[in-house]
C-alpha positions in Angstrom: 2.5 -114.6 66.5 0.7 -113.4 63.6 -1.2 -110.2 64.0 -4.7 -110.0 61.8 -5.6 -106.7 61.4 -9.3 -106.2 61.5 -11.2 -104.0 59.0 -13.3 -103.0 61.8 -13.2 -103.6 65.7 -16.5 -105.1 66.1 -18.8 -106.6 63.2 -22.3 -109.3 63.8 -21.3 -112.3 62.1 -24.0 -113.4 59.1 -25.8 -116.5 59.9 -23.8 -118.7 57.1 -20.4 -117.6 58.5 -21.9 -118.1 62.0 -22.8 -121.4 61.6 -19.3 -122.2 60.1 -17.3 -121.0 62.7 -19.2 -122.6 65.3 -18.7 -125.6 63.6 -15.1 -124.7 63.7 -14.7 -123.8 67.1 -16.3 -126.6 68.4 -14.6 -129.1 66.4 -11.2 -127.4 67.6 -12.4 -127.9 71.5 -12.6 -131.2 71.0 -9.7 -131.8 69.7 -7.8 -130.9 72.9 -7.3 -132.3 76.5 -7.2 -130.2 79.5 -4.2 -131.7 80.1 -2.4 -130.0 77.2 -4.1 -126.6 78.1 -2.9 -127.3 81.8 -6.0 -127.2 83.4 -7.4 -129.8 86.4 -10.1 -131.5 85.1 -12.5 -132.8 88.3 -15.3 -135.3 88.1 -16.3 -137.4 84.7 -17.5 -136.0 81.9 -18.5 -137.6 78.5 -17.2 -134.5 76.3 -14.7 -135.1 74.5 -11.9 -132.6 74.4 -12.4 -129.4 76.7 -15.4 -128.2 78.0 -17.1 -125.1 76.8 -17.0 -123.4 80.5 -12.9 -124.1 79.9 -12.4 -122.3 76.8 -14.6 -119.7 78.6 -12.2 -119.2 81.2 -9.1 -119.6 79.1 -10.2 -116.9 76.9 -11.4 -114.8 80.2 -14.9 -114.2 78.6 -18.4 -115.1 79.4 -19.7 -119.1 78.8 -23.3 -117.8 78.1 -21.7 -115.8 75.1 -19.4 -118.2 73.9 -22.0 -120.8 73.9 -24.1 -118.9 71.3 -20.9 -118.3 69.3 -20.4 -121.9 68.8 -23.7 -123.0 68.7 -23.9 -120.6 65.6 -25.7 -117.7 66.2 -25.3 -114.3 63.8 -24.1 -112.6 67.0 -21.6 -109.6 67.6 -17.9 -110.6 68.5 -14.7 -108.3 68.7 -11.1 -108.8 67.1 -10.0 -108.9 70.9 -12.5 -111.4 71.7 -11.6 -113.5 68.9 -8.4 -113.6 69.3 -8.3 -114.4 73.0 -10.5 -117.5 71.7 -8.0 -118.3 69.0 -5.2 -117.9 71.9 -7.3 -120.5 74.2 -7.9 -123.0 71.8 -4.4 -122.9 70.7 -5.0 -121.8 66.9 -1.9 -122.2 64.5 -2.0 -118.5 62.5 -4.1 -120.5 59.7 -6.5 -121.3 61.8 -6.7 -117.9 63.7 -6.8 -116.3 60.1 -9.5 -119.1 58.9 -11.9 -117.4 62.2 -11.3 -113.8 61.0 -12.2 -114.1 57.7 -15.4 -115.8 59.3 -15.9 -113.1 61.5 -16.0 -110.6 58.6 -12.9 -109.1 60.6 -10.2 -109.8 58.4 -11.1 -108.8 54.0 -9.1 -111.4 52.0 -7.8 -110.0 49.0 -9.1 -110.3 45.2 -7.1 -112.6 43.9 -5.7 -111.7 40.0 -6.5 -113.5 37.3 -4.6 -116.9 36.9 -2.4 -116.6 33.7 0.6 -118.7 32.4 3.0 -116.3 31.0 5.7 -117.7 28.4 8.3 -116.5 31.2 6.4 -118.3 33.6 6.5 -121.5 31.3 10.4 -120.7 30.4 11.2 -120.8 33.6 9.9 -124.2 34.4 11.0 -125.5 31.8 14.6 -124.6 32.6 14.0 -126.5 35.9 14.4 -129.8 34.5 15.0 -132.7 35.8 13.9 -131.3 38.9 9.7 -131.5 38.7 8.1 -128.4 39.2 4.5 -126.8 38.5 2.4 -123.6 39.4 -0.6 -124.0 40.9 -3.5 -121.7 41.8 -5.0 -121.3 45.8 -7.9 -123.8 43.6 -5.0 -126.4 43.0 -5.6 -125.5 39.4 -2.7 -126.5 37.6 -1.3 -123.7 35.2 1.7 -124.8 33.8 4.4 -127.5 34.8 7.2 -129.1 33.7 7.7 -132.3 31.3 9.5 -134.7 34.8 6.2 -133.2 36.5 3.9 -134.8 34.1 6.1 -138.2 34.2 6.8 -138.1 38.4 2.9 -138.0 38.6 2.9 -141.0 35.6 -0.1 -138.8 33.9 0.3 -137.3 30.7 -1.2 -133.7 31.9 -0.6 -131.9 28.6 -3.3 -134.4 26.9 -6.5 -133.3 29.7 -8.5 -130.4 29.6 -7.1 -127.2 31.3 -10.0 -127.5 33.9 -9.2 -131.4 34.5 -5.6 -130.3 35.4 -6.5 -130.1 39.7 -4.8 -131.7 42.0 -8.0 -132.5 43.8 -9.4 -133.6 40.7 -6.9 -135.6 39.8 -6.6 -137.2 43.3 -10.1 -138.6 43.0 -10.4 -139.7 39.4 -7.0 -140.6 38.3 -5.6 -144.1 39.6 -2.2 -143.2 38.6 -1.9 -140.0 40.2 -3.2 -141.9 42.9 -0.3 -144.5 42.7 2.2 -141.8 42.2 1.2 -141.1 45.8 2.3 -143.6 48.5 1.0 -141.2 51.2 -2.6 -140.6 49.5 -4.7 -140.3 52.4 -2.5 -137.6 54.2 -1.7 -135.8 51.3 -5.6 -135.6 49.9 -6.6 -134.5 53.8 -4.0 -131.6 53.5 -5.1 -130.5 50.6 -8.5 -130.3 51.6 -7.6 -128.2 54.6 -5.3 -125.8 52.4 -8.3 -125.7 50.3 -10.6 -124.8 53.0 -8.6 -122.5 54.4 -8.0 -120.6 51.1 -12.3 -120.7 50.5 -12.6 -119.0 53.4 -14.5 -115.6 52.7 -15.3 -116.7 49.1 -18.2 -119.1 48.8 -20.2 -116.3 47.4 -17.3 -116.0 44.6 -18.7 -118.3 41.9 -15.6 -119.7 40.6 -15.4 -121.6 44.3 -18.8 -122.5 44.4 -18.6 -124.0 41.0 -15.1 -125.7 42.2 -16.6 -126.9 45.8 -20.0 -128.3 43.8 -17.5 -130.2 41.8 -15.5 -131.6 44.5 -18.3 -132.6 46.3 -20.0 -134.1 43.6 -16.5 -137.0 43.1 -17.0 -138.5 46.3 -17.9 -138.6 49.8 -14.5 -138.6 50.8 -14.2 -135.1 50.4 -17.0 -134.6 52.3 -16.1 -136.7 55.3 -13.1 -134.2 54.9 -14.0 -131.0 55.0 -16.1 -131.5 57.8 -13.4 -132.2 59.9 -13.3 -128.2 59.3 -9.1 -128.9 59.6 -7.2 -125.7 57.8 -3.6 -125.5 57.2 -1.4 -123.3 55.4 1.2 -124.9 52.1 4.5 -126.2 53.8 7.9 -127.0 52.3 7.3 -131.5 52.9 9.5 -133.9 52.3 7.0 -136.2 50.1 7.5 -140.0 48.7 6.7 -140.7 45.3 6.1 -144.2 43.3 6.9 -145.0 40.1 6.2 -148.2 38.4 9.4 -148.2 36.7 11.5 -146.4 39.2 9.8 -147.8 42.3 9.6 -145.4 45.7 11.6 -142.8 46.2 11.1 -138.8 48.7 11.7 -135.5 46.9 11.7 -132.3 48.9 9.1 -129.6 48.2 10.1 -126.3 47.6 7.3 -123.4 47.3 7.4 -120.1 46.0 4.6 -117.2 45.5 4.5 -114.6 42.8 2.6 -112.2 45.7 2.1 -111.9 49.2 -1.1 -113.1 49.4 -3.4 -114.9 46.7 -0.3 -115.2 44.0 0.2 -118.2 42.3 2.5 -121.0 43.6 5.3 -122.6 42.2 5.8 -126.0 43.2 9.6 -127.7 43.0 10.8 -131.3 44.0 14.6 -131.7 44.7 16.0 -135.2 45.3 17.3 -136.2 48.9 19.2 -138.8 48.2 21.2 -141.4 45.8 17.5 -142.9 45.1 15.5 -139.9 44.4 18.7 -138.6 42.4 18.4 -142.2 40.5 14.5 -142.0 40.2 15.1 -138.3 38.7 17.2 -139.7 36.1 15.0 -142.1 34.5 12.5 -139.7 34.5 14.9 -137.2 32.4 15.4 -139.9 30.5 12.0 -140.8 28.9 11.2 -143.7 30.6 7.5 -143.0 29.7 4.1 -143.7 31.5 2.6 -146.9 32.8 
């Protein structure tokens, strides 16, 4: 299990970060039965998911008190606590990490500034055919390679460098949209990476100039990021379409250039005779739609 090391034992939560984790907290709750928690459930009830007096008793603490936690209010709340909370409701360590920072227990770290070095740029480069990019925690794109540009059927070196987001590009850009037959899953994990890697910085404003953006596309996000889902970046096994190449599933590879906050490079390896095929045309120059 991961271990979150507090930067002090006890700290009041301010009223913003309050109000988000009991937001969080109680959209977790409902998103589990007592059945899966292993608790009897007696009588009808018309809450979905657990009950608050459950959690209570899963995390052995008071109901009164974890009541005003996820109703919001700025109160004062131990790493101990929170992490019996986290343990109860049956937080992945992105989640867990995503109530820490909210707690003020838990200081994410400045991140450096985003740079493509020539190295950086070289390196990619020698990864052709396989597509490959780096990518900031913003889903900025920095750099990428000449099959990325062509798997995603968008000519990225012709936008601006602040159009090159993935989010960005997800909303506005009906071939990057096409490019993805899994669309709606892929957009929703994004926007919980996203929130997860916001978390702590809304007063930063880099992100608030990124979120008003996002928010300002469409409603979509919206209606997603108040499912307040966070996730961490996993090595998927994505399809892809192409207009001349038709579907085809690449496997995602990641790499970070730190521990924490570095940027991310992205690279898609063929699974089979058909990505391998797809791959090839797109080494080839087959060009954009």
């Amino acid at each position: 299990m991961a271990q979150f090391l507090p930067t002090q034992p006890k700290t009041t939560i301010s009223l913003d970060n309050a109000q988000q984790l009991g937001a969080f907290l109680r959209a977790r709750r409902e998103s589990l039965s007592y059945q899966r928690v292993g608790l009897p459930r007696y009588g009808r009830t018309r809450t979905p998911g657990l009950r608050r007096e459950e959690v209570a008793q899963l995390a052995q603490i008071g109901v009164t008190w974890y009541t005003k936690l996820e109703q919001g209010r700025p109160i004062q709340v131990s790493a101990r606590t929170l992490e019996a909370i986290a343990d109860a409701l049956q937080c992945t360590p992105a989640e867990k990490q995503h109530l820490f920072i909210l707690a003020g227990l838990y200081r994410p770290k400045a991140p450096a500034d985003a740079e493509l070095t020539p190295d950086m740029q070289f390196m990619l480069d020698q990864m052709n055919p396989f597509p490959a990019y780096i990518v900031t925690a913003s889903y900025d794109i920095l750099g990428f390679n000449e099959s990325y540009g062509r798997v995603t059927n968008v000519n990225l070196a012709a936008l601006a460098p602040e159009d090159r987001n993935c989010i960005y590009l997800a909303f506005v850009d009906p071939n990057w949209r096409r490019s993805m037959p899994d669309y709606e899953d892929s957009l929703a994990r994004m926007v919980a990476v996203l929130r997860s890697a916001m978390t702590g910085r809304m007063d930063e404003p880099h992100w608030r100039k990124l979120f008003a953006r996002y928010t300002s596309l469409s409603p979509v996000f919206t209606e997603l990021w108040e499912r307040n889902q966070v996730c961490n970046v996993e090595n998927l096994i994505k399809r892809f379409y192409h207009p001349k190449c038709g579907e085809y599933r690449l496997q995602q590879r990641n790499w970070w250039s730190a521990p924490r906050d570095g940027l991310r490079m992205s690279i898609y390896v063929p699974l089979d005779d058909e990505g391998r095929a797809a791959l090839n045309k797109i080494a080839a120059g087959i060009g954009w739609d």
